[in-house]
PDB file of N, CA, C and O in Angstrom:
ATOM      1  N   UNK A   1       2.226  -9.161  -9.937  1.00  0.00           N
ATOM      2  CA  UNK A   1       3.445  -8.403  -9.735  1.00  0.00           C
ATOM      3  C   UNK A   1       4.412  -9.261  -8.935  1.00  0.00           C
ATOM      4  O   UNK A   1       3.928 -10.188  -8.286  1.00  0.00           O
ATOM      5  N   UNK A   2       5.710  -9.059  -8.909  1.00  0.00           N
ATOM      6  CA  UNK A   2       6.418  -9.498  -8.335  1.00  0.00           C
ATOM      7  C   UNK A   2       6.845  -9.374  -6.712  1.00  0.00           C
ATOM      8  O   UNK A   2       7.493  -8.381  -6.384  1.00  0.00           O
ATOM      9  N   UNK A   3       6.639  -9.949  -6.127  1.00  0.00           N
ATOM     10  CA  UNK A   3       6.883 -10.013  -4.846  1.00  0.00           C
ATOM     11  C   UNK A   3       8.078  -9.465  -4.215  1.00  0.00           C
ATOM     12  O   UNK A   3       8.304  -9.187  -3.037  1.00  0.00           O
ATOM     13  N   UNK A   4       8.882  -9.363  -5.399  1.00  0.00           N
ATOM     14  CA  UNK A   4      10.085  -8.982  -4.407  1.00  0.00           C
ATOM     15  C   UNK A   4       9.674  -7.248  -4.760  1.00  0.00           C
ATOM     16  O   UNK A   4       9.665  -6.502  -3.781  1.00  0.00           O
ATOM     17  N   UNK A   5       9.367  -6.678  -6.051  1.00  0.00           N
ATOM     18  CA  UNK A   5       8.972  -5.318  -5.749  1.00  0.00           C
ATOM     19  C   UNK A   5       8.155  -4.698  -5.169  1.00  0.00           C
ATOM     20  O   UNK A   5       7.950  -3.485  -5.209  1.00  0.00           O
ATOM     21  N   UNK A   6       7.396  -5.854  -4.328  1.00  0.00           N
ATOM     22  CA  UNK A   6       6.169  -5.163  -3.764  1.00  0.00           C
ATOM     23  C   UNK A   6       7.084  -5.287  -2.147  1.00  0.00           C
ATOM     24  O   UNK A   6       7.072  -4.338  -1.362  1.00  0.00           O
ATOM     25  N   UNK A   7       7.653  -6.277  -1.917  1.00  0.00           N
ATOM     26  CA  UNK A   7       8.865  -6.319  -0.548  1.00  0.00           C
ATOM     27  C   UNK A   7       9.718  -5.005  -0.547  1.00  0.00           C
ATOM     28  O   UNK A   7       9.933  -4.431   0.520  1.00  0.00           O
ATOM     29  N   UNK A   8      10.336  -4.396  -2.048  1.00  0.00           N
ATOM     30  CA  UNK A   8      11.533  -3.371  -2.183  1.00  0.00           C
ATOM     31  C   UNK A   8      10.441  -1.604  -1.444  1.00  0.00           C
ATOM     32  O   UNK A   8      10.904  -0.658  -0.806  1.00  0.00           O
ATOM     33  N   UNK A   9       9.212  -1.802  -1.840  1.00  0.00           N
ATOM     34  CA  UNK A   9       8.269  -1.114  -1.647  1.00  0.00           C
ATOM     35  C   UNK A   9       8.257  -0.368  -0.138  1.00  0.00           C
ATOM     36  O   UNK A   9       8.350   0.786   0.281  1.00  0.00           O
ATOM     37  N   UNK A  10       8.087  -1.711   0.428  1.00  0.00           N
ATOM     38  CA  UNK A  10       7.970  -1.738   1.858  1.00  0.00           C
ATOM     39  C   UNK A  10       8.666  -1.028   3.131  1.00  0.00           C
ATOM     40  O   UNK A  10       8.365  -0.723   4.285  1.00  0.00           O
ATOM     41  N   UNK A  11      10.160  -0.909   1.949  1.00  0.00           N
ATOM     42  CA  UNK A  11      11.328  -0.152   2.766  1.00  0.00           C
ATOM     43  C   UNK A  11      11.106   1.240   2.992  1.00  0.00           C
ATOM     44  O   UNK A  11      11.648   1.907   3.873  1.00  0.00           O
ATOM     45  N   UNK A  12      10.055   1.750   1.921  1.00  0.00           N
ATOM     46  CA  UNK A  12      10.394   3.328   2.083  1.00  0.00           C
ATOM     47  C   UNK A  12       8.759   3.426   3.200  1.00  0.00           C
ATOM     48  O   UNK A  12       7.844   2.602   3.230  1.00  0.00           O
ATOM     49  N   UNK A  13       8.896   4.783   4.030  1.00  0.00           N
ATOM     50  CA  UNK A  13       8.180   5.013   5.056  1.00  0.00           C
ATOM     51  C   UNK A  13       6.941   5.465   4.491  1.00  0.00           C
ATOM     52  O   UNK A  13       6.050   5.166   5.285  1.00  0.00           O
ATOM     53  N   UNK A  14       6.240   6.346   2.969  1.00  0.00           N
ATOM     54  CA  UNK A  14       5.481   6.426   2.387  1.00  0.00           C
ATOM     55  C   UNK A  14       4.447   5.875   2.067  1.00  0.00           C
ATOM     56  O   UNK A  14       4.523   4.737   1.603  1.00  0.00           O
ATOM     57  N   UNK A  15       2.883   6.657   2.252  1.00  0.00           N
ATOM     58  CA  UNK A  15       1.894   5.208   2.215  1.00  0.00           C
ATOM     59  C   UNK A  15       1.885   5.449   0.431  1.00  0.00           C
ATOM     60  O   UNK A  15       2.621   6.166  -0.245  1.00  0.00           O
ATOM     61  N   UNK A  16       0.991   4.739   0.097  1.00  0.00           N
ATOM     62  CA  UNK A  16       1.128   4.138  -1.207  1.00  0.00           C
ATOM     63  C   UNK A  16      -0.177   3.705  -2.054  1.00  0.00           C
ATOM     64  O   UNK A  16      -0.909   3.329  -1.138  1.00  0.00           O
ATOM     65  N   UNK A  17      -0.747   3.568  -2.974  1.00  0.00           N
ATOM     66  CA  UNK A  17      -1.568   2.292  -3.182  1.00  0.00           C
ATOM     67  C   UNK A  17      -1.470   0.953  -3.971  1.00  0.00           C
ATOM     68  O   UNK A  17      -0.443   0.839  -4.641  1.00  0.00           O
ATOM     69  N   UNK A  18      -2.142   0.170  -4.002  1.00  0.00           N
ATOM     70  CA  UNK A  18      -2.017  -0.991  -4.895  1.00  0.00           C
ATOM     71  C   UNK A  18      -2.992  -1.391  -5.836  1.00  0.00           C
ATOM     72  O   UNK A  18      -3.945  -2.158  -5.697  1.00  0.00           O
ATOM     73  N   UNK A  19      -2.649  -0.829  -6.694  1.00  0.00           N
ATOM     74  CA  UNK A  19      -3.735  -0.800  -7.966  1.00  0.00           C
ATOM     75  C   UNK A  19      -3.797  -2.303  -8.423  1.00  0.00           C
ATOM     76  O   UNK A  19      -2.689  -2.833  -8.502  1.00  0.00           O
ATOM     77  N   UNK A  20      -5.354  -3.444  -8.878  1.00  0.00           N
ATOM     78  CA  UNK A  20      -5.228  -4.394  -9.205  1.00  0.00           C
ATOM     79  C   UNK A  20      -5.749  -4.341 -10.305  1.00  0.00           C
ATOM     80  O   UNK A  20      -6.271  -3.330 -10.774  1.00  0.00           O
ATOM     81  N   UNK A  21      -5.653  -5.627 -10.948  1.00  0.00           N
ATOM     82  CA  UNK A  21      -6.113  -5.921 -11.839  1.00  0.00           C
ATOM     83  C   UNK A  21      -7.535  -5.617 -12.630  1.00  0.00           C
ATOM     84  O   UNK A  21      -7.618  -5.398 -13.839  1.00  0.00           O
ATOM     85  N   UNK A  22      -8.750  -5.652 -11.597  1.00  0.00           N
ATOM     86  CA  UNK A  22      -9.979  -5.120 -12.009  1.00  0.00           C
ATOM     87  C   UNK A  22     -10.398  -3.752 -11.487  1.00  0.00           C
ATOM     88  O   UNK A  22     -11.385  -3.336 -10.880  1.00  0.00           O
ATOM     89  N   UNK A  23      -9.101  -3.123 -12.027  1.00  0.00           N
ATOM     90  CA  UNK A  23      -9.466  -1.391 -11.385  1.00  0.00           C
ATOM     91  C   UNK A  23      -9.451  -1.260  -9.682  1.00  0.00           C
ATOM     92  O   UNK A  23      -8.970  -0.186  -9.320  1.00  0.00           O
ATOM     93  N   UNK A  24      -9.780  -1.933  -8.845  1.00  0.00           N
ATOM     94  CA  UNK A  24      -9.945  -1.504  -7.575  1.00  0.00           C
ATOM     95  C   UNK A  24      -8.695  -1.429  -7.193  1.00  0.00           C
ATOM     96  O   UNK A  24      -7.887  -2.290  -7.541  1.00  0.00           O
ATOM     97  N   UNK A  25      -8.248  -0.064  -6.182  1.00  0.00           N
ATOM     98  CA  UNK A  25      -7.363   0.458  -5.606  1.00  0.00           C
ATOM     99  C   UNK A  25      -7.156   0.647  -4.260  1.00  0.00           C
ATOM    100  O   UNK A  25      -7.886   1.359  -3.571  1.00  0.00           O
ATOM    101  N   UNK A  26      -5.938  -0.118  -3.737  1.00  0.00           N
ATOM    102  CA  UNK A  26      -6.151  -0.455  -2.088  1.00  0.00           C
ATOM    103  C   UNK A  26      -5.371   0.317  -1.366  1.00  0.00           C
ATOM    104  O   UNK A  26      -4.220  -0.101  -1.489  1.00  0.00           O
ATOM    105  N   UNK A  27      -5.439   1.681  -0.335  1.00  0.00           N
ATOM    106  CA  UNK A  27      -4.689   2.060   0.224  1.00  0.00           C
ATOM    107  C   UNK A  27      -4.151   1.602   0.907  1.00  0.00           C
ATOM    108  O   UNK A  27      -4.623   0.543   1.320  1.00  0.00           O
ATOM    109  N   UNK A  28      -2.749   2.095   1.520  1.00  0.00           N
ATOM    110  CA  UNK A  28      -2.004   1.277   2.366  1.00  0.00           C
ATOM    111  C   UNK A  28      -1.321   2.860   2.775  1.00  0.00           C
ATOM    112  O   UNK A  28      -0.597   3.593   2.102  1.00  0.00           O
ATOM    113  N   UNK A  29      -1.897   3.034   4.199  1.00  0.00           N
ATOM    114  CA  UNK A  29      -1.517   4.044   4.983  1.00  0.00           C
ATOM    115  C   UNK A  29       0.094   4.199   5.530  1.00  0.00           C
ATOM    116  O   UNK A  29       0.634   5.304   5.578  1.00  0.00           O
ATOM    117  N   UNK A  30       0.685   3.123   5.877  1.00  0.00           N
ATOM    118  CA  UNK A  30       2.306   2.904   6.020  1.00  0.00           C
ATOM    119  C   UNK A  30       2.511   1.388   5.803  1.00  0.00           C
ATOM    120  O   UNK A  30       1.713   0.456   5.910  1.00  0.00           O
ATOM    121  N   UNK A  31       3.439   1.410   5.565  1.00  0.00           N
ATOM    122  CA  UNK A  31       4.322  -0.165   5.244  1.00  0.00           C
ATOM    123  C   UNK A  31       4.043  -0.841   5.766  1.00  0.00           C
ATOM    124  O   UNK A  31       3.687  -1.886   5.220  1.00  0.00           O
ATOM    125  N   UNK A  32       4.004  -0.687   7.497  1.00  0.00           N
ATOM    126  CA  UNK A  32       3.514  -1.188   8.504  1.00  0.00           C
ATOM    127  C   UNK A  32       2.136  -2.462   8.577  1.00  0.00           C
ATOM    128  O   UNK A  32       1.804  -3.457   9.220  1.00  0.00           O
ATOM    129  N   UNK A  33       1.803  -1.833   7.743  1.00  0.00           N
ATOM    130  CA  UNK A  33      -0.127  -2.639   7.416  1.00  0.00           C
ATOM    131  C   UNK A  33      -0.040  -3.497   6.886  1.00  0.00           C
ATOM    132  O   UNK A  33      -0.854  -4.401   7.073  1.00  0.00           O
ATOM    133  N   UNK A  34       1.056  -3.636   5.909  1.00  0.00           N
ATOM    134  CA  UNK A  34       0.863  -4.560   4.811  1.00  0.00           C
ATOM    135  C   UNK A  34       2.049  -5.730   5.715  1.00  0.00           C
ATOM    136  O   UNK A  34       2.897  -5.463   6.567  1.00  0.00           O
ATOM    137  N   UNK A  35       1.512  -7.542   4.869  1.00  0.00           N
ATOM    138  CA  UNK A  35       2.610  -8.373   5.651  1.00  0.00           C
ATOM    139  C   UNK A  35       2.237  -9.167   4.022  1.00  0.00           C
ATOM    140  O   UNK A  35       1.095  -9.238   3.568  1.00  0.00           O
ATOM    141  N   UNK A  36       3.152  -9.567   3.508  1.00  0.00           N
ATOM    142  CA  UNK A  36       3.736 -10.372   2.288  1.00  0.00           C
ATOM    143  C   UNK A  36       4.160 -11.784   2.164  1.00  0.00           C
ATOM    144  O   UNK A  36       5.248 -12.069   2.665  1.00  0.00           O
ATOM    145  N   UNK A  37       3.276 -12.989   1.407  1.00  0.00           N
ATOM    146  CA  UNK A  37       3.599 -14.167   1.901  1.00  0.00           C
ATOM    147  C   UNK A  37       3.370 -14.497   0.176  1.00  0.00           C
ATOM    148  O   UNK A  37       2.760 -14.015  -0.779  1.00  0.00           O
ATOM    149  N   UNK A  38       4.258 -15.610   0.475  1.00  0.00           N
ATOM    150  CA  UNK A  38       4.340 -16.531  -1.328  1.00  0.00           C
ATOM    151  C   UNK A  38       3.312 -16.187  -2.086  1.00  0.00           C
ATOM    152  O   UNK A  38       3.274 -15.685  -3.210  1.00  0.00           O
ATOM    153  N   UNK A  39       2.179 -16.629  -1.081  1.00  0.00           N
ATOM    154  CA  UNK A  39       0.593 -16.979  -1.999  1.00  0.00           C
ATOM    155  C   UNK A  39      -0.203 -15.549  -1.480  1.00  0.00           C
ATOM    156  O   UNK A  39      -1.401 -15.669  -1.736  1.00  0.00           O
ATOM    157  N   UNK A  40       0.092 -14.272  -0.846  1.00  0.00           N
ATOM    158  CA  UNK A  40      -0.901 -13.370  -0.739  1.00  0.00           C
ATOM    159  C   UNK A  40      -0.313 -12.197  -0.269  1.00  0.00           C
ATOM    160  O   UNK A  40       0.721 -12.296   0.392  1.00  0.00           O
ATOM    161  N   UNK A  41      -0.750 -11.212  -0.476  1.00  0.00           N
ATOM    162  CA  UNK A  41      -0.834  -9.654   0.320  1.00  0.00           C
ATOM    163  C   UNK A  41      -1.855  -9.311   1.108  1.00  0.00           C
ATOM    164  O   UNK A  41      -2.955  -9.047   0.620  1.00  0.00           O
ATOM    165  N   UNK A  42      -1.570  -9.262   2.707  1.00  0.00           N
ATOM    166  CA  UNK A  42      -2.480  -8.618   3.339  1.00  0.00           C
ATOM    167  C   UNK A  42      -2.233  -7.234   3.812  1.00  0.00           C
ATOM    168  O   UNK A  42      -1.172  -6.744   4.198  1.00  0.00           O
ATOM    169  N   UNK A  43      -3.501  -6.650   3.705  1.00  0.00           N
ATOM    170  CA  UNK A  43      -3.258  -5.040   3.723  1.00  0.00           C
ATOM    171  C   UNK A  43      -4.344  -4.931   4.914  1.00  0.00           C
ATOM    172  O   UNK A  43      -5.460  -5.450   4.922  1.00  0.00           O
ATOM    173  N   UNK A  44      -3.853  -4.266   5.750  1.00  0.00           N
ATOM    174  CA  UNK A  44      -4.782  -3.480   7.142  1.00  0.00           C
ATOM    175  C   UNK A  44      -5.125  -2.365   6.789  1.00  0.00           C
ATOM    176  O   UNK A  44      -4.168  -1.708   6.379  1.00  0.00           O
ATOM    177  N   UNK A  45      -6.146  -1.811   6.762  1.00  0.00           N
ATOM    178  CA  UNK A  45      -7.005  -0.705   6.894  1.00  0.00           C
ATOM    179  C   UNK A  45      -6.785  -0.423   8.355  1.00  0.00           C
ATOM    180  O   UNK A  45      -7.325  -1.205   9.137  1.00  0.00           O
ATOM    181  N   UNK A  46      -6.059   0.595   8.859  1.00  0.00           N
ATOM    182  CA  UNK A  46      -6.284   1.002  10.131  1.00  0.00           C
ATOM    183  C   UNK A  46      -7.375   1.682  10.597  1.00  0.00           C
ATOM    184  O   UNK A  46      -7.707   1.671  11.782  1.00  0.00           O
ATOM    185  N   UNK A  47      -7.918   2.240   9.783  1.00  0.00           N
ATOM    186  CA  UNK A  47      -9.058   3.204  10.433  1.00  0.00           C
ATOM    187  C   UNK A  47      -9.970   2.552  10.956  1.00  0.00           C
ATOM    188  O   UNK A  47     -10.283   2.731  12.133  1.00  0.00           O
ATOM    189  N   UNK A  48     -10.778   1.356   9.895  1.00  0.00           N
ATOM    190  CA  UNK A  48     -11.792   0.943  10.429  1.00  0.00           C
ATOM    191  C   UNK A  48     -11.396  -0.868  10.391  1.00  0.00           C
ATOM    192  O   UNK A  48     -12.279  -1.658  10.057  1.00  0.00           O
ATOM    193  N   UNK A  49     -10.518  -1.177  10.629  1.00  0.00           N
ATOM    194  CA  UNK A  49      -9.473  -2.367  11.343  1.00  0.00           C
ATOM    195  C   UNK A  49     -10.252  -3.767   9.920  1.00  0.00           C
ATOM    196  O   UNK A  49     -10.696  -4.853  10.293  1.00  0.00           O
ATOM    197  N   UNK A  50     -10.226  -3.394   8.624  1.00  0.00           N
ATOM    198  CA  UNK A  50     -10.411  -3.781   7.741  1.00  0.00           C
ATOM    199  C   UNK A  50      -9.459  -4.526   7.238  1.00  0.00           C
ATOM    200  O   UNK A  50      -8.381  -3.943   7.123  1.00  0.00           O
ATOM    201  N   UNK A  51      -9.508  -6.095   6.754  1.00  0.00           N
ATOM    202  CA  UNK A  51      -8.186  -6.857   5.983  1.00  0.00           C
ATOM    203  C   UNK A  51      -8.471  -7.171   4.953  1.00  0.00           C
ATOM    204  O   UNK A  51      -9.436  -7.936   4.969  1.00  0.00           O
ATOM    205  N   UNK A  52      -7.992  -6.895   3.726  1.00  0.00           N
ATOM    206  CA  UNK A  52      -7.696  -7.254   2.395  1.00  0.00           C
ATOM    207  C   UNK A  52      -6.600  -8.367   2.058  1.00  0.00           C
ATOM    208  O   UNK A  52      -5.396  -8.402   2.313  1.00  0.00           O
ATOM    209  N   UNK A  53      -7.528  -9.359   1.326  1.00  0.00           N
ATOM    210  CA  UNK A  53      -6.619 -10.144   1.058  1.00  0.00           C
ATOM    211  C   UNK A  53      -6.391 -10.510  -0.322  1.00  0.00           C
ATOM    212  O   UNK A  53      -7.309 -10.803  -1.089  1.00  0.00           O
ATOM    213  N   UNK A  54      -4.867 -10.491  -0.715  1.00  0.00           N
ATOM    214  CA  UNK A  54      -4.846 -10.182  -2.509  1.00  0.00           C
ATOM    215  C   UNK A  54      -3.760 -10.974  -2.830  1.00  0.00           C
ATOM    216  O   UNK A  54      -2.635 -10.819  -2.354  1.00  0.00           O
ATOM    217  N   UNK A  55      -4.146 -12.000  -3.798  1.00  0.00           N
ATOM    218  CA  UNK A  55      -3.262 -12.557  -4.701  1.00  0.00           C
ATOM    219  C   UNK A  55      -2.109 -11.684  -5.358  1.00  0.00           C
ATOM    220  O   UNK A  55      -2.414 -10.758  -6.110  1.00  0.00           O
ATOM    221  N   UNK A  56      -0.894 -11.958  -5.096  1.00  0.00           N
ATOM    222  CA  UNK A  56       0.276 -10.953  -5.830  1.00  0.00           C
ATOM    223  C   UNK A  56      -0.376 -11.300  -7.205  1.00  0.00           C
ATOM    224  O   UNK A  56      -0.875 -10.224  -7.536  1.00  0.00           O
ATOM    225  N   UNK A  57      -0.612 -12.074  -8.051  1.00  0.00           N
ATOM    226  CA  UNK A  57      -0.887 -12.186  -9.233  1.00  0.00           C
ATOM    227  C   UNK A  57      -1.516 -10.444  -9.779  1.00  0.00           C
ATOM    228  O   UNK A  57      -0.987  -9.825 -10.702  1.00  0.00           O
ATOM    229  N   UNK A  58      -2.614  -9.962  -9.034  1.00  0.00           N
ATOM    230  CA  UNK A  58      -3.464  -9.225  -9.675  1.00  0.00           C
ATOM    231  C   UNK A  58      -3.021  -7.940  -9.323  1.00  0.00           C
ATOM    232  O   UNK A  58      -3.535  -6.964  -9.870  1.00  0.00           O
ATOM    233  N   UNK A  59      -2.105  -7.805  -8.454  1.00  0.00           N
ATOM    234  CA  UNK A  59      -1.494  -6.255  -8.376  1.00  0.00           C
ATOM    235  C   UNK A  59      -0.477  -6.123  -9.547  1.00  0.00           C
ATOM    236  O   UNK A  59       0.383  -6.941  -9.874  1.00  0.00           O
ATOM    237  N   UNK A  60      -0.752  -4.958 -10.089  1.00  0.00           N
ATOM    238  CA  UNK A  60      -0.814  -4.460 -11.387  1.00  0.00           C
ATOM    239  C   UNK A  60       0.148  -3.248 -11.279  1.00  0.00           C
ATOM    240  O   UNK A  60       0.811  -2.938 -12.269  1.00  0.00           O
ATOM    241  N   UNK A  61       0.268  -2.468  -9.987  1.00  0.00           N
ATOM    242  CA  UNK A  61       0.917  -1.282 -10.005  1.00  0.00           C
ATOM    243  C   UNK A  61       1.208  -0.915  -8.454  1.00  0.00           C
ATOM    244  O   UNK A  61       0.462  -1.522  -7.685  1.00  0.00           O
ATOM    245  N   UNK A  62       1.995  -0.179  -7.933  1.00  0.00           N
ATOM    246  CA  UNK A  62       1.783   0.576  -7.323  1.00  0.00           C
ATOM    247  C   UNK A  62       2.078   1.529  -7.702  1.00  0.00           C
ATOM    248  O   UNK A  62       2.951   1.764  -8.538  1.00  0.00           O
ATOM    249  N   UNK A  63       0.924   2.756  -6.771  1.00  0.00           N
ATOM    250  CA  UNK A  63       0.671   3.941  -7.272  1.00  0.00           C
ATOM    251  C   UNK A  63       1.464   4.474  -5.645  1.00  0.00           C
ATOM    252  O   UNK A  63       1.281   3.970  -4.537  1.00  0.00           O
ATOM    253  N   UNK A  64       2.351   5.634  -6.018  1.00  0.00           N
ATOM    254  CA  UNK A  64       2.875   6.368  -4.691  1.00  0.00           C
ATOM    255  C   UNK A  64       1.922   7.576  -4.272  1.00  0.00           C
ATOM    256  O   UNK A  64       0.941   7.933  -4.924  1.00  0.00           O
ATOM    257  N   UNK A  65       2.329   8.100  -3.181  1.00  0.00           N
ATOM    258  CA  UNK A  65       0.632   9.209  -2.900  1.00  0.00           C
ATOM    259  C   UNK A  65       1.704  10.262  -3.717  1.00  0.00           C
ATOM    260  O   UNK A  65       2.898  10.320  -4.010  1.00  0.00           O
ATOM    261  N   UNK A  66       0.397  11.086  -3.885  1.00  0.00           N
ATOM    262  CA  UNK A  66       0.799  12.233  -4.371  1.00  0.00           C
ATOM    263  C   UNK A  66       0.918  13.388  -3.613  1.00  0.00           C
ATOM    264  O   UNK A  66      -0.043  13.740  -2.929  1.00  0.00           O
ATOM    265  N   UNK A  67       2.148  14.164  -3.627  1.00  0.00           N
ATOM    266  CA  UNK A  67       2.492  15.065  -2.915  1.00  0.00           C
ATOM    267  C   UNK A  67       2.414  16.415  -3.713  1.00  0.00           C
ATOM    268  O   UNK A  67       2.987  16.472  -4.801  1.00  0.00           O
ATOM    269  N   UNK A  68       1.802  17.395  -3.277  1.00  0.00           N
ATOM    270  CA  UNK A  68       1.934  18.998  -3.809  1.00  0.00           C
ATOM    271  C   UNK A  68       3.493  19.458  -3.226  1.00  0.00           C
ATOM    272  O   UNK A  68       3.964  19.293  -2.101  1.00  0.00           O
ATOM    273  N   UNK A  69       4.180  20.183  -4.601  1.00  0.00           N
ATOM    274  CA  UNK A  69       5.620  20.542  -4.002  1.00  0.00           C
ATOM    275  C   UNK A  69       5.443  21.718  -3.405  1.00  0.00           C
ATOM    276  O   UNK A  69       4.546  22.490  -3.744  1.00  0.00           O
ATOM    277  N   UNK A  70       6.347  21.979  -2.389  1.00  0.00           N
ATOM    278  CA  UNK A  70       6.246  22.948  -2.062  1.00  0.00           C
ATOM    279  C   UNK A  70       5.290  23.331  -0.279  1.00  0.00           C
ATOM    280  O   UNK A  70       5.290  24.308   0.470  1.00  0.00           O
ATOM    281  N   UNK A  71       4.689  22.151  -0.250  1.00  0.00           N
ATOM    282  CA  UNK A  71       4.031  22.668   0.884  1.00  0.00           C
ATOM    283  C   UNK A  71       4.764  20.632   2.014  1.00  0.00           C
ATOM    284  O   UNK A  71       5.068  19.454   1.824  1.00  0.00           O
ATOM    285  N   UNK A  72       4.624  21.631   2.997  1.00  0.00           N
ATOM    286  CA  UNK A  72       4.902  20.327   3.797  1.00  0.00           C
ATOM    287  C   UNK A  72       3.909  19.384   4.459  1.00  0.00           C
ATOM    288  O   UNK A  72       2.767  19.696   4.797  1.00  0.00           O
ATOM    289  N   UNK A  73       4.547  18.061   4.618  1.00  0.00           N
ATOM    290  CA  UNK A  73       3.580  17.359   5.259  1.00  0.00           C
ATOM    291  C   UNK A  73       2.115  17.598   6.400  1.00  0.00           C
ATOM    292  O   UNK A  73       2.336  17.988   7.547  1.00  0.00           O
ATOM    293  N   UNK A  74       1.121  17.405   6.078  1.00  0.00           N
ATOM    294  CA  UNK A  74       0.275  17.785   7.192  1.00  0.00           C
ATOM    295  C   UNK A  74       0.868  16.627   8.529  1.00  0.00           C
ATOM    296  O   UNK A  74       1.372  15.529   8.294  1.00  0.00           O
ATOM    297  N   UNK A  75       0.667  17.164   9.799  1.00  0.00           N
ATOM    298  CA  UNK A  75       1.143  16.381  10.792  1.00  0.00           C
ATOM    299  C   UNK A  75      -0.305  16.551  11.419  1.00  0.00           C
ATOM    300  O   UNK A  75      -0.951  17.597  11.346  1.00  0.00           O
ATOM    301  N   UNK A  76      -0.844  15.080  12.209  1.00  0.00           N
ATOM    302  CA  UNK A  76      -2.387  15.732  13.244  1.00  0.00           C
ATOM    303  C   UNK A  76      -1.842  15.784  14.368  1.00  0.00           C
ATOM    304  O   UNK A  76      -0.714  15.453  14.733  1.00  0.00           O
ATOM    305  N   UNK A  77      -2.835  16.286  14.987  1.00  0.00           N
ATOM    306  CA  UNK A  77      -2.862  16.825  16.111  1.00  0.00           C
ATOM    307  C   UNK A  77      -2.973  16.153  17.282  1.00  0.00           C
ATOM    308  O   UNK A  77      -3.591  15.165  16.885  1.00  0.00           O
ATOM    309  N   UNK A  78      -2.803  15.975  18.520  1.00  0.00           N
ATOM    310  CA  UNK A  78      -2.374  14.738  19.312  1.00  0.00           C
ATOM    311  C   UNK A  78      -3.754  15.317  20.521  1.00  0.00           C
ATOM    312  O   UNK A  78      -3.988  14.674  21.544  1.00  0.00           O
TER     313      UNK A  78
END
């Protein structure tokens, strides 16, 4: 995929995923996680402080999360 749409991506506050090439699908909790370089995409897993590292070549899609209309964002609890 192209780098600059996976950069145009980045702008909106929405997490997302990144579907590759051999089926596996990488969440990306906010924009924030991900950092974009010529030769790679790295994606942070915040939960369990996990790094993925992915050739732009093999991202294939991004997939946006899916939202039910009608009901609002869950927010947690502090």
């Amino acid at each position: 995929m192209n780098l600059q749409i996976i950069r145009q991506r980045l702008n909106r506050p929405q997490a997302f995923t990144l579907r590759l090439s051999d089926g596996t699908r990488v969440p990306v909790a906010h924009p924030d996680f991900v950092a974009v370089a010529p030769w790679e995409v790295i994606v942070i897993d915040a939960k369990n402080k996990d790094i993925t590292r992915i050739d732009p070549i093999h991202v294939v899609a991004i997939e946006e999360e899916r939202r039910i209309p009608g009901k609002p964002n869950r927010k947690r609890k502090r």
